[in-house]
VOZA-475636 format. One record per residue (C-alpha): residue number from 1; residue in one letter; chain; x, y negated, z negated. Coordinates in steps of 0.5 Angstrom, whole numbers. Each point is the difference from the previous one (the first is absolute). Last residue first. Example, Ala and Ser with C-alpha at 12.3 -4.5 7.8 and 13.67 -1.06 7.14 Angstrom:
<rs>
@num=2, residu=S, chaine=A, east=27, north=2, up=-14
@num=1, residu=A, chaine=A, east=-2, north=7, up=-2
</rs>
This chain:
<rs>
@num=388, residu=X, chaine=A, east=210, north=-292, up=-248
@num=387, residu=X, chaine=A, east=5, north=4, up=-2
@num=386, residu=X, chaine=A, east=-4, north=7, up=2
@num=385, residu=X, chaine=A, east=-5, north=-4, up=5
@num=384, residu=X, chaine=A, east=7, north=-1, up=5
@num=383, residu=X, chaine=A, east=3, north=7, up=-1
@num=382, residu=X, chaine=A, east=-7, north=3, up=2
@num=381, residu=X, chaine=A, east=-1, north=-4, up=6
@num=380, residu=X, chaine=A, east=7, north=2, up=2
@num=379, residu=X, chaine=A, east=-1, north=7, up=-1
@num=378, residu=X, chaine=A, east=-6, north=-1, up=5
@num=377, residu=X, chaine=A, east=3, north=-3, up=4
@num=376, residu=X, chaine=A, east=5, north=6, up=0
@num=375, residu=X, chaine=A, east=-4, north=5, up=0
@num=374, residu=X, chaine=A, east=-4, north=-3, up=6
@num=373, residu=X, chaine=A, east=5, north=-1, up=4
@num=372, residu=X, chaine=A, east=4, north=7, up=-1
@num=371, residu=X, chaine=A, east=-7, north=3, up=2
@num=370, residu=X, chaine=A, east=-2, north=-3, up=7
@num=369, residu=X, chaine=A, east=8, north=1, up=2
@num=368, residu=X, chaine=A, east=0, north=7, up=-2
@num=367, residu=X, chaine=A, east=-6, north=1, up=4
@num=366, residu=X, chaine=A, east=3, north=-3, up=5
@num=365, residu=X, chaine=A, east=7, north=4, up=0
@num=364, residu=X, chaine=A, east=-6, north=7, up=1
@num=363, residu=X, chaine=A, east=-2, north=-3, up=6
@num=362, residu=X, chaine=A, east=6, north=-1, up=3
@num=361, residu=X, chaine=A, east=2, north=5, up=-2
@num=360, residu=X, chaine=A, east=-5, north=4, up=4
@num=359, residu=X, chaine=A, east=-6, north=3, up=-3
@num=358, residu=X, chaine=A, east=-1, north=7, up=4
@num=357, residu=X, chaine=A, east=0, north=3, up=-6
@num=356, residu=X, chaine=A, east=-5, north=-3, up=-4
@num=355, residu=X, chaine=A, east=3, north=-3, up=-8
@num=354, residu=X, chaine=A, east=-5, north=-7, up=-1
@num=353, residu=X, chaine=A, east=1, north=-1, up=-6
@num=352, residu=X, chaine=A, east=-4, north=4, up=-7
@num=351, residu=X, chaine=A, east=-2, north=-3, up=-6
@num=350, residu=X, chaine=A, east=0, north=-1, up=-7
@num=349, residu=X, chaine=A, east=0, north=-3, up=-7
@num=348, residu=X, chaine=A, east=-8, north=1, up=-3
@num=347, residu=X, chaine=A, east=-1, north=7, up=4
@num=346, residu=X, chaine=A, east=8, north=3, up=-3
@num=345, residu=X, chaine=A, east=-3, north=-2, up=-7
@num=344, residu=X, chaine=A, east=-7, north=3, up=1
@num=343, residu=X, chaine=A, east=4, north=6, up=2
@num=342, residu=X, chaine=A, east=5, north=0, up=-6
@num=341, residu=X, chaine=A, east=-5, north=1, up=-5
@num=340, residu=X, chaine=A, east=2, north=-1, up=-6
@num=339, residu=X, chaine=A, east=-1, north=-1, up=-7
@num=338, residu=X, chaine=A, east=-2, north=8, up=-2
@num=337, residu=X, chaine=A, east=5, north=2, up=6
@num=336, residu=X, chaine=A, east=-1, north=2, up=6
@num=335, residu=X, chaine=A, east=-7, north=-1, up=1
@num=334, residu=X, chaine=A, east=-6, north=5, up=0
@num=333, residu=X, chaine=A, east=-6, north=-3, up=3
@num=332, residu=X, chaine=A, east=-7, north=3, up=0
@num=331, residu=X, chaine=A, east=-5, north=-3, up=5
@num=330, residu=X, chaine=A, east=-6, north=-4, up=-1
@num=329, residu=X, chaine=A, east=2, north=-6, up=5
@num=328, residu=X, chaine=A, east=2, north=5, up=5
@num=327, residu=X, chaine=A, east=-3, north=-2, up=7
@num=326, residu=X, chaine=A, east=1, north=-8, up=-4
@num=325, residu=X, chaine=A, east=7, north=1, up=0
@num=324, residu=X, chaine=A, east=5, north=-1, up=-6
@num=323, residu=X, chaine=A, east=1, north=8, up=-1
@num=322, residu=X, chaine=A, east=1, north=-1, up=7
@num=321, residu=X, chaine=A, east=7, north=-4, up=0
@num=320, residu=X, chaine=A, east=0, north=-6, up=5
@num=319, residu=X, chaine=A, east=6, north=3, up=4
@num=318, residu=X, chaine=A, east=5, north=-4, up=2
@num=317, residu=X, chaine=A, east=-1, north=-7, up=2
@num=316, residu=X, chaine=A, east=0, north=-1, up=8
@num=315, residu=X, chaine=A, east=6, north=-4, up=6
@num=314, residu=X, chaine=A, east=-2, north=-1, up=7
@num=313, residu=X, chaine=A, east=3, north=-6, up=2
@num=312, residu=X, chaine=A, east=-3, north=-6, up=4
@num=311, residu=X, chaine=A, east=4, north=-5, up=-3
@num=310, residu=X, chaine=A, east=-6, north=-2, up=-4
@num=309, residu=X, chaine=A, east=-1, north=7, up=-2
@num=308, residu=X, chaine=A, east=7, north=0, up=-3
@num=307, residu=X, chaine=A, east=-3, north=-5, up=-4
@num=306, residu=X, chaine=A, east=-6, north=3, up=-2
@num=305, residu=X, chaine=A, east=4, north=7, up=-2
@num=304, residu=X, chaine=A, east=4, north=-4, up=-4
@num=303, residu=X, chaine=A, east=-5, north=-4, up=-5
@num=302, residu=X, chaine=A, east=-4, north=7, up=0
@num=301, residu=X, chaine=A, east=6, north=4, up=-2
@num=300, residu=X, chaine=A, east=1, north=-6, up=-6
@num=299, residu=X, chaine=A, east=5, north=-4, up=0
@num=298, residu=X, chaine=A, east=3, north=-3, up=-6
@num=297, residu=X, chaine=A, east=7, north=4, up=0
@num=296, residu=X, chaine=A, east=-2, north=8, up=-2
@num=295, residu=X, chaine=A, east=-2, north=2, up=6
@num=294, residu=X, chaine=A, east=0, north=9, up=1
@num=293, residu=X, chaine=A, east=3, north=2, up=8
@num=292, residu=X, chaine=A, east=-3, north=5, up=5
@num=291, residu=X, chaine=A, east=2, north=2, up=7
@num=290, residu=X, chaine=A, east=-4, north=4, up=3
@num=289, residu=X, chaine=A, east=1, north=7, up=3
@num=288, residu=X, chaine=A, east=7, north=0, up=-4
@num=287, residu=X, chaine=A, east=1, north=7, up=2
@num=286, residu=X, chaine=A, east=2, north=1, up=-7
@num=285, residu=X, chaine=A, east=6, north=5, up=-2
@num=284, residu=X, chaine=A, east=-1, north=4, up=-6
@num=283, residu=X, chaine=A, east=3, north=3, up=-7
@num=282, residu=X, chaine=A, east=4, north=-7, up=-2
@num=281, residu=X, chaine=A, east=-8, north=-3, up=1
@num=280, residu=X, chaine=A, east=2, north=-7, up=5
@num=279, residu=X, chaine=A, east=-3, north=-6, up=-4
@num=278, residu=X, chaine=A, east=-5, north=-5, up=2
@num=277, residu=X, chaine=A, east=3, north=-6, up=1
@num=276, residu=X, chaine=A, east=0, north=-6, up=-5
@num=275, residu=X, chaine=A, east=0, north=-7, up=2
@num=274, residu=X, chaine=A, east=0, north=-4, up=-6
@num=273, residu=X, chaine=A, east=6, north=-4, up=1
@num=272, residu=X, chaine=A, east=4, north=1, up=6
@num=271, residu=X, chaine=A, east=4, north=6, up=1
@num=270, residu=X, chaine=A, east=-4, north=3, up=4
@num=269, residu=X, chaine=A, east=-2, north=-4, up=6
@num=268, residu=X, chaine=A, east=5, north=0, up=5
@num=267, residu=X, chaine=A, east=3, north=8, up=-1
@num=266, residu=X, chaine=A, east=-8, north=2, up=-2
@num=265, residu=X, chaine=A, east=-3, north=-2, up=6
@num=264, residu=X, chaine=A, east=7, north=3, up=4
@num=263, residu=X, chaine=A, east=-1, north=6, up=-4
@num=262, residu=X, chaine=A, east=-7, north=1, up=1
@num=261, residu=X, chaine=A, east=0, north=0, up=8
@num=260, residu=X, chaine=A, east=5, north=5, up=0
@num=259, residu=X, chaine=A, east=-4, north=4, up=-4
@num=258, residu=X, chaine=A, east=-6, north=-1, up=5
@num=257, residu=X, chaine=A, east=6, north=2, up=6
@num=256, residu=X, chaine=A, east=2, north=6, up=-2
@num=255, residu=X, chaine=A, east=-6, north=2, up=-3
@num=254, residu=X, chaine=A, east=-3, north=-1, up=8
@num=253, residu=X, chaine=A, east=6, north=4, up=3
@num=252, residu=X, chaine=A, east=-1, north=5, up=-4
@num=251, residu=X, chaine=A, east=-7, north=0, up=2
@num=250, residu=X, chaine=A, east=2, north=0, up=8
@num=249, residu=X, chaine=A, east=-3, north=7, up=2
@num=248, residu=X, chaine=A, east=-6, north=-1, up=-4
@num=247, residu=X, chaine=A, east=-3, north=-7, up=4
@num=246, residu=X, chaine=A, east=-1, north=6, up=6
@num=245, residu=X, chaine=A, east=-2, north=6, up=-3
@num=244, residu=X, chaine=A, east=-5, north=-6, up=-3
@num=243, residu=X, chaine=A, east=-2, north=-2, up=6
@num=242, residu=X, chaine=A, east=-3, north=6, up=3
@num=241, residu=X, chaine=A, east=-2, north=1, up=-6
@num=240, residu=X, chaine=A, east=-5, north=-7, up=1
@num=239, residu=X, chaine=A, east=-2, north=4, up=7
@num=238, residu=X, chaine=A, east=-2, north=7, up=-3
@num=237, residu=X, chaine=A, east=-4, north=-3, up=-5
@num=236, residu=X, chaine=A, east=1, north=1, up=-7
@num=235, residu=X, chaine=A, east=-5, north=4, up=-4
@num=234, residu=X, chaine=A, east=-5, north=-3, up=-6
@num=233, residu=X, chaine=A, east=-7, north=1, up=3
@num=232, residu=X, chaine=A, east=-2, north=4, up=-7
@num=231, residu=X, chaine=A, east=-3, north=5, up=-3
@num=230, residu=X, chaine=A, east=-5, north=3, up=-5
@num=229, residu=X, chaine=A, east=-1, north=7, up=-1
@num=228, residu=X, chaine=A, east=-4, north=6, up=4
@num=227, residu=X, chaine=A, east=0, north=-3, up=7
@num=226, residu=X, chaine=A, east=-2, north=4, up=7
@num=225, residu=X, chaine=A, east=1, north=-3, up=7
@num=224, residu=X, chaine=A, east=-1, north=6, up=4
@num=223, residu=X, chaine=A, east=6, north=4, up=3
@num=222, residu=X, chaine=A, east=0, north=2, up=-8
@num=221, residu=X, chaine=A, east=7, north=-2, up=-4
@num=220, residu=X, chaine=A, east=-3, north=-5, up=-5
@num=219, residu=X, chaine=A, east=1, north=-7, up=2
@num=218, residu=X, chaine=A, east=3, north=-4, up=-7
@num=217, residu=X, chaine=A, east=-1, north=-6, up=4
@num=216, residu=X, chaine=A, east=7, north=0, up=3
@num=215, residu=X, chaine=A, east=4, north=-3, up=-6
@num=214, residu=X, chaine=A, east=-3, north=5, up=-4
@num=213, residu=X, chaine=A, east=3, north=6, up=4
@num=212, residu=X, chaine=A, east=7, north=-4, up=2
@num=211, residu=X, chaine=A, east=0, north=0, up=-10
@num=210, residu=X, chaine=A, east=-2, north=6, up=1
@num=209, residu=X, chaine=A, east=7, north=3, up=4
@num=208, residu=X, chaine=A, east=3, north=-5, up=-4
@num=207, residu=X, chaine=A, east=-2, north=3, up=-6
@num=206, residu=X, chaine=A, east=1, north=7, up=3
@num=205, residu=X, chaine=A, east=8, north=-3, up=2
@num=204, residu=X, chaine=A, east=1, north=-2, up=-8
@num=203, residu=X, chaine=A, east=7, north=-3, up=1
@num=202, residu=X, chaine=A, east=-4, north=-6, up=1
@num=201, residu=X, chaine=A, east=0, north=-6, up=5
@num=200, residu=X, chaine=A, east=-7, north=-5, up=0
@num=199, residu=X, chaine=A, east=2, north=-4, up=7
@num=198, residu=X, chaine=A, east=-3, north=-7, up=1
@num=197, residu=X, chaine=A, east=-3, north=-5, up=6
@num=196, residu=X, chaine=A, east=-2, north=-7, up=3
@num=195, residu=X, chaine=A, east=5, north=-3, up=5
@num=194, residu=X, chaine=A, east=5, north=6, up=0
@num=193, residu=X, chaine=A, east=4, north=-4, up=-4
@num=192, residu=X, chaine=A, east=7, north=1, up=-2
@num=191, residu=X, chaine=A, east=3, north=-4, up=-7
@num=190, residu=X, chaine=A, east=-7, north=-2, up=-2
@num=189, residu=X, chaine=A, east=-4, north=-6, up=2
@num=188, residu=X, chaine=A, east=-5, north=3, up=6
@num=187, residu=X, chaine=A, east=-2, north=5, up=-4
@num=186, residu=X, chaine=A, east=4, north=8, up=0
@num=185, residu=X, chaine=A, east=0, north=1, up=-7
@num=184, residu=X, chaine=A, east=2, north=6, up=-3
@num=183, residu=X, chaine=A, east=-2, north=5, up=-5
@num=182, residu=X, chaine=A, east=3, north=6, up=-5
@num=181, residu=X, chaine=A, east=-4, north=6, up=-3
@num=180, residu=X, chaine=A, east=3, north=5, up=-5
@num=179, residu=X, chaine=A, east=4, north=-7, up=-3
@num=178, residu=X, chaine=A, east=8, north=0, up=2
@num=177, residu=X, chaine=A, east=0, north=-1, up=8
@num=176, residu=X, chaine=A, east=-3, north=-7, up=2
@num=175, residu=X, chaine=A, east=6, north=-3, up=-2
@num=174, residu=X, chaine=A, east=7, north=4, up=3
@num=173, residu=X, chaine=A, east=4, north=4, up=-5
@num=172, residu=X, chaine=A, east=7, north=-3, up=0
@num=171, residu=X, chaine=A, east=-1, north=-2, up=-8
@num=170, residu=X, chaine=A, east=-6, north=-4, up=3
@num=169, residu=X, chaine=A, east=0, north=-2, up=8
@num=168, residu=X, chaine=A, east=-3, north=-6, up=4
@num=167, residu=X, chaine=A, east=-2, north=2, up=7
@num=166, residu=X, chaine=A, east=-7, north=-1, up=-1
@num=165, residu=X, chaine=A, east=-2, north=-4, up=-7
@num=164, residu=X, chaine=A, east=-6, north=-4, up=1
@num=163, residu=X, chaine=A, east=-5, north=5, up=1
@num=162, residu=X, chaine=A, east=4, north=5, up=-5
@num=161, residu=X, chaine=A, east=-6, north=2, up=-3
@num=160, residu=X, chaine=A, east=2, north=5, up=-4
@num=159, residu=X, chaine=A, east=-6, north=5, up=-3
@num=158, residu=X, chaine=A, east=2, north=4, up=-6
@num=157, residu=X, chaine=A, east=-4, north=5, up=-4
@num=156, residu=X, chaine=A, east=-1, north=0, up=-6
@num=155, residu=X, chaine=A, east=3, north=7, up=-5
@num=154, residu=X, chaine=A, east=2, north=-4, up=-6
@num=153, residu=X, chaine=A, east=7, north=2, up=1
@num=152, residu=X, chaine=A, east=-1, north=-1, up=7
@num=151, residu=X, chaine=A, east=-2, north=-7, up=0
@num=150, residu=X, chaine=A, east=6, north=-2, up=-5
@num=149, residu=X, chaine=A, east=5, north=3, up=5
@num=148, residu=X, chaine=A, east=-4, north=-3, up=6
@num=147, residu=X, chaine=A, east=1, north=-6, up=-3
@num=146, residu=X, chaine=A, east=6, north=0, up=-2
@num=145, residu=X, chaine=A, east=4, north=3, up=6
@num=144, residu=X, chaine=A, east=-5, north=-5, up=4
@num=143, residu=X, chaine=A, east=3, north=-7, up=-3
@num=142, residu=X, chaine=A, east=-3, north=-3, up=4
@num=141, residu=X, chaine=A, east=2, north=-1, up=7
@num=140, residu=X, chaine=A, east=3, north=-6, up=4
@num=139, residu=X, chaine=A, east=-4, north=-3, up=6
@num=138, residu=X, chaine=A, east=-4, north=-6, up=-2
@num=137, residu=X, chaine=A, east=-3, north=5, up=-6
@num=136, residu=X, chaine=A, east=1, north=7, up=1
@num=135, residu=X, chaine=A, east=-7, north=2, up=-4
@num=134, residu=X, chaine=A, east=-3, north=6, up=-5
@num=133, residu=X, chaine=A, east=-6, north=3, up=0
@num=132, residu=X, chaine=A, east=-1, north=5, up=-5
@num=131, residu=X, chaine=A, east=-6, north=5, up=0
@num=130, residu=X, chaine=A, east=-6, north=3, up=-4
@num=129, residu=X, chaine=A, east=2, north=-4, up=-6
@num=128, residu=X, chaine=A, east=-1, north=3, up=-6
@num=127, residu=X, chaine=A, east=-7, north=-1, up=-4
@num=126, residu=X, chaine=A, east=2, north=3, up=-7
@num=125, residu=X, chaine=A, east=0, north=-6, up=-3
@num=124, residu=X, chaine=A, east=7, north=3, up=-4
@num=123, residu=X, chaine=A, east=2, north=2, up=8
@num=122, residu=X, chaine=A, east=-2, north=-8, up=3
@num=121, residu=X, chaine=A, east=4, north=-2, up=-6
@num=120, residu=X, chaine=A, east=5, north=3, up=1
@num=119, residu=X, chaine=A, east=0, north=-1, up=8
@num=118, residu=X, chaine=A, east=-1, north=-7, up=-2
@num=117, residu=X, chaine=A, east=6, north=-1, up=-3
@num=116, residu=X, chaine=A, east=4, north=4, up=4
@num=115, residu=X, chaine=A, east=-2, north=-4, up=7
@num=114, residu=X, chaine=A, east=2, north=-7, up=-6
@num=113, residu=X, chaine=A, east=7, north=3, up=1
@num=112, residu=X, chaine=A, east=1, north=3, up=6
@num=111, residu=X, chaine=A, east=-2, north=-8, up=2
@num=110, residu=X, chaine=A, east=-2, north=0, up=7
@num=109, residu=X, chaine=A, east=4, north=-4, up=6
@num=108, residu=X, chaine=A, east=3, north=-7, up=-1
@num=107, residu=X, chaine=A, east=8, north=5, up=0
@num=106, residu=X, chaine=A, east=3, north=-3, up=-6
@num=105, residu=X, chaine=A, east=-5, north=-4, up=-3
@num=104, residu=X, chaine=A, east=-6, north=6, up=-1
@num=103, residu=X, chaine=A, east=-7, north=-1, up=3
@num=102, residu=X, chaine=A, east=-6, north=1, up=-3
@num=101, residu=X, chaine=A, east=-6, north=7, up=0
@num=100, residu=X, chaine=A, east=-6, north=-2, up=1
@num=99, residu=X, chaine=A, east=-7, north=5, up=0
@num=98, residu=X, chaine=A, east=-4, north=2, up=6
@num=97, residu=X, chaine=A, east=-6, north=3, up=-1
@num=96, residu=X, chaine=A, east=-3, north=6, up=5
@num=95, residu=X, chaine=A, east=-5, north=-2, up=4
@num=94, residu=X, chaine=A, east=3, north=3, up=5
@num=93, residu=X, chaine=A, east=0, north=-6, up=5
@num=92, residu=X, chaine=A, east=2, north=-3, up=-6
@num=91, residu=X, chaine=A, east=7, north=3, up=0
@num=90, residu=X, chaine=A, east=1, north=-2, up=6
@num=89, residu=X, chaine=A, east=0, north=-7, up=-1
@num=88, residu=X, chaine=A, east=6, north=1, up=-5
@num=87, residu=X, chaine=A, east=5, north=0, up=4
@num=86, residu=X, chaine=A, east=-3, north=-5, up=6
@num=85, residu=X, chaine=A, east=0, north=-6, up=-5
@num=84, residu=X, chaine=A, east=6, north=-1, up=1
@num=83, residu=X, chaine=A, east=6, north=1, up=-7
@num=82, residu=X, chaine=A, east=1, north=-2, up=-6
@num=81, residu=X, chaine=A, east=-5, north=4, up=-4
@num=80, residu=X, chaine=A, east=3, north=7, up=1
@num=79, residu=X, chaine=A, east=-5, north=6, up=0
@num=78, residu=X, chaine=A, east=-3, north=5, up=-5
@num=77, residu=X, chaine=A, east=-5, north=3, up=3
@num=76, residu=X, chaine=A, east=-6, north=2, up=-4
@num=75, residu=X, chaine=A, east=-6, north=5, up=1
@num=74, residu=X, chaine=A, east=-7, north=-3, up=0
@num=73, residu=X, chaine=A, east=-2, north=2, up=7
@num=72, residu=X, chaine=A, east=4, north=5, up=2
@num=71, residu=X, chaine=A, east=9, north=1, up=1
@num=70, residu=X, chaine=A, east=0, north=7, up=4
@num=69, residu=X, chaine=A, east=7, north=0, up=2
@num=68, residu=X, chaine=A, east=0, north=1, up=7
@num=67, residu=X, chaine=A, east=-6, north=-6, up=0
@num=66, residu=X, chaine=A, east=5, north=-5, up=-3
@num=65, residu=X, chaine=A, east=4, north=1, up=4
@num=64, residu=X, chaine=A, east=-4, north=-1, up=6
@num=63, residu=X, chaine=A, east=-1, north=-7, up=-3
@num=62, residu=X, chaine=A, east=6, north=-1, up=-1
@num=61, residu=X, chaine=A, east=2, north=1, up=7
@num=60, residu=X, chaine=A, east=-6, north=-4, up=3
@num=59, residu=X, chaine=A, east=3, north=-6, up=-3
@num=58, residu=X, chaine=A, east=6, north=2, up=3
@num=57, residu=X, chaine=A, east=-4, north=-2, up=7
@num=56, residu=X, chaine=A, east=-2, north=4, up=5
@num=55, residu=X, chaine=A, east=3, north=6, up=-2
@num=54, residu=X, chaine=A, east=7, north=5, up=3
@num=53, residu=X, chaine=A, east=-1, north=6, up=-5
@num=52, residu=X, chaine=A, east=7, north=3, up=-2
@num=51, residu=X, chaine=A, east=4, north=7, up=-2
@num=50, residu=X, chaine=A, east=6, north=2, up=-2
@num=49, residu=X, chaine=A, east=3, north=-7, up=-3
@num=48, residu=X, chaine=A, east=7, north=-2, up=2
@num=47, residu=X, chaine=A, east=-1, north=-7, up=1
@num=46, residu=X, chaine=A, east=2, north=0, up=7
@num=45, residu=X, chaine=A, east=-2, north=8, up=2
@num=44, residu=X, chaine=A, east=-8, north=-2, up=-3
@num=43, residu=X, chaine=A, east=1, north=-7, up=4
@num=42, residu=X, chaine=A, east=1, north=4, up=5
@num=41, residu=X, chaine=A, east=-4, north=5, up=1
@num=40, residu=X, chaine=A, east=-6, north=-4, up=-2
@num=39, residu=X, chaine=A, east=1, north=-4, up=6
@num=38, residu=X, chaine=A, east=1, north=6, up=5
@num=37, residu=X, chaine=A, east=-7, north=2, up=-2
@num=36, residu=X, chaine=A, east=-3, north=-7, up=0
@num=35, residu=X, chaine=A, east=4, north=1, up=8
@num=34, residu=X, chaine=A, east=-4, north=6, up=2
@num=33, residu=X, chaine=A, east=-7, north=-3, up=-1
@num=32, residu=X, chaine=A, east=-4, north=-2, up=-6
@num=31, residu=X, chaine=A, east=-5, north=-5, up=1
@num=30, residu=X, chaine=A, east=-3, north=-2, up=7
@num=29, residu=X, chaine=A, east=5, north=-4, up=6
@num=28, residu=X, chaine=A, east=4, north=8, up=1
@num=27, residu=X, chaine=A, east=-1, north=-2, up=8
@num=26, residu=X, chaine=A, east=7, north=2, up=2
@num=25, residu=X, chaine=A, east=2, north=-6, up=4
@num=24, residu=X, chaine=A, east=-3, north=-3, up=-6
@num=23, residu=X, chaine=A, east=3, north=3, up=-5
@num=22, residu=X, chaine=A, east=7, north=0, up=3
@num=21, residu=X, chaine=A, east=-1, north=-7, up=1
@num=20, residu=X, chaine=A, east=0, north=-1, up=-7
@num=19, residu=X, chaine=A, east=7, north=3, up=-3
@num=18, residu=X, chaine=A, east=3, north=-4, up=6
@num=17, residu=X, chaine=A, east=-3, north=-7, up=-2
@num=16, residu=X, chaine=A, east=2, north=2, up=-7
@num=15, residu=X, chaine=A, east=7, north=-1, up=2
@num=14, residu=X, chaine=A, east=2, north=-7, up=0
@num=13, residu=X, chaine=A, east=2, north=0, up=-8
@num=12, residu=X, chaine=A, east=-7, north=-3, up=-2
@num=11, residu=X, chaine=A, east=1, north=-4, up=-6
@num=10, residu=X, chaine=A, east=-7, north=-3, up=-4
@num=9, residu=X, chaine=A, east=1, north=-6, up=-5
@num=8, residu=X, chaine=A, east=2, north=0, up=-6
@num=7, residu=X, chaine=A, east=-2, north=-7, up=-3
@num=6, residu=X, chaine=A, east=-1, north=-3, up=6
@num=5, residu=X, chaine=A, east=4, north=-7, up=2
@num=4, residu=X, chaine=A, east=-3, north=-5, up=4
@num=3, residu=X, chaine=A, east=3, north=-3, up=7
@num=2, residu=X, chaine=A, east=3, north=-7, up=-3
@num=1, residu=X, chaine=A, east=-5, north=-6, up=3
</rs>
């Protein structure tokens, strides 16, 4: 039987142990410790952002961002629909109200023209948003200008949740940096991991320093624990930075290789009918964390993803759209034009391949094998029922 191939599967670069022994021997085992500071100056330096909060999970980093900004019960937050779950969910944490903004065909990420719609009507209705969540989908920003600069002009403030897209960079500026706060995602999935984890990064270094403060139960500075708000346990451990420090040293070899990865998929398969790949943005340069592709060819992503399975490779349709969910079932929706929503679309047609780093090519050849097989019987067949 053939070894099974993951979706993105975790990399460690062979130095983590190193980071890690240096918190045992120094016995930093609990929360924080010299080397979560170490990690958040890194990656601050690294994407170029003047302060950053390492967390327990992205998740935990909207979260806190939600909270820096105030958004309360009642308020709305404007959030793409085609994204995971984990976007959104923070924003009923607050018992604000989420509502969906659809994707664009260039870059799949948020529409700037369905977010202006609903930000003149959301003003006309006098209940403007309190924030704007937007999304750098499988690796590649949005188009940040846009929609910061709409946002702006409103005067709504921007969360980039860049959990997806470290690495990847939008007219030479890295993601994660464009909205007044940015995040990342350190799961077991992404581009680096540090098993679980986050970072909220801001040019706003009393925003950060409040963010670490609600991040660690929101302790009042008394020798006796004393607590005047709400906090939370969302702090990183001195060990999982450890291996953050370890896994961000070798980031741009990771990029370099996920879209080296996209190339040799998109060179095997993309000039066969109804195969489409989702497209570079002119303005940006993906990490390419997963591989995705649209299917126009008679299969379905579910057809797919079973057949790979069948061959033990790990492979997922895109993101099912939140305003489809049934968490959200009575959520506003804005889509990109009056006859189209293009993340409804992308859901109906696509999938993600198997796009891991430590995938050999030997690997990567077999899934190209499985699928070139599949589409040609199914070509096949399809050839044969039209002249029957």
């Amino acid at each position: 039987m053939h070894k099974k191939i993951y979706l993105s599967a975790p990399h460690m670069s062979g130095r983590e142990q190193h980071y890690i022994s240096e918190a045992f021997h120094s016995n930093w085992i609990a929360p924080l410790g010299p080397l979560v500071n170490t990690f958040e100056e890194k990656l601050a330096e690294r994407v170029g952002a003047k302060g950053a909060a390492a967390v327990s999970s992205g998740t935990a980093a909207i979260h806190l961002a939600l909270r820096l900004l105030d958004v309360k019960a009642g308020d709305t937050v404007f959030c793409p629909s085609f994204t995971f779950v984990a976007t959104a969910n923070p924003i009923l944490y607050e018992k604000a109200v989420p509502v969906f903004i659809d994707s664009e065909p260039d870059t799949w990420n948020m529409s700037p023209k369905a977010l202006e719609r609903a930000l003149e009507e959301a003003k006309r209705n006098g209940n403007p948003p309190k924030a704007v969540i937007a999304v750098n989908l499988y690796g590649q920003s949005a188009k940040m200008d846009d929609i910061v600069s709409l946002c702006d002009s409103y005067g709504v403030p921007v969360i980039e949740d860049a959990a997806e897209s470290l690495g990847a960079v939008y007219k030479g500026k890295q993601s994660g940096t464009f909205g007044r706060f940015g995040i990342y995602s350190f799961n077991g999935n992404k581009i680096i991991t540090t098993s679980g984890g986050g970072m909220l990064v801001s040019d706003d270094e009393a925003a950060i320093e409040k963010a670490r403060f609600l991040a660690s139960q929101a302790r009042d500075p008394a020798v006796h624990y004393q607590h005047s708000e709400i906090g939370h346990n969302y702090r990183l451990s001195n060990i999982l930075a450890g291996v953050g420090i370890a896994q961000l040293e070798v980031l741009d070899e990771r990029v370099e290789k996920r879209r080296e990865i996209f190339a040799r998929y998109e060179k095997a398969l993309g000039s066969i009918d109804g195969v489409c790949f989702m497209p570079e943005y002119s303005e940006g340069v993906s990490n390419r964390w997963l591989t995705a592709l649209t299917l126009d060819n008679g299969l379905t992503p579910y057809d797919v993803v079973q057949h790979l399975a069948e061959e033990q490779i790990e492979a997922r349709p895109l993101w099912k759209p939140l305003h489809t969910q049934p968490l959200f079932a009575s959520s506003a929706f804005y889509s990109h034009t009056d006859s189209e929503s293009v993340c409804d679309n992308l859901f109906r047609r696509g999938i993600c391949l198997p796009s891991g780093t430590n995938m050999t090519e030997e690997d990567q050849d077999r899934v190209i094998d499985v699928l070139l097989h599949l589409f040609q019987t199914t070509e096949v067949k399809r050839w044969t029922a039209s002249i029957q």
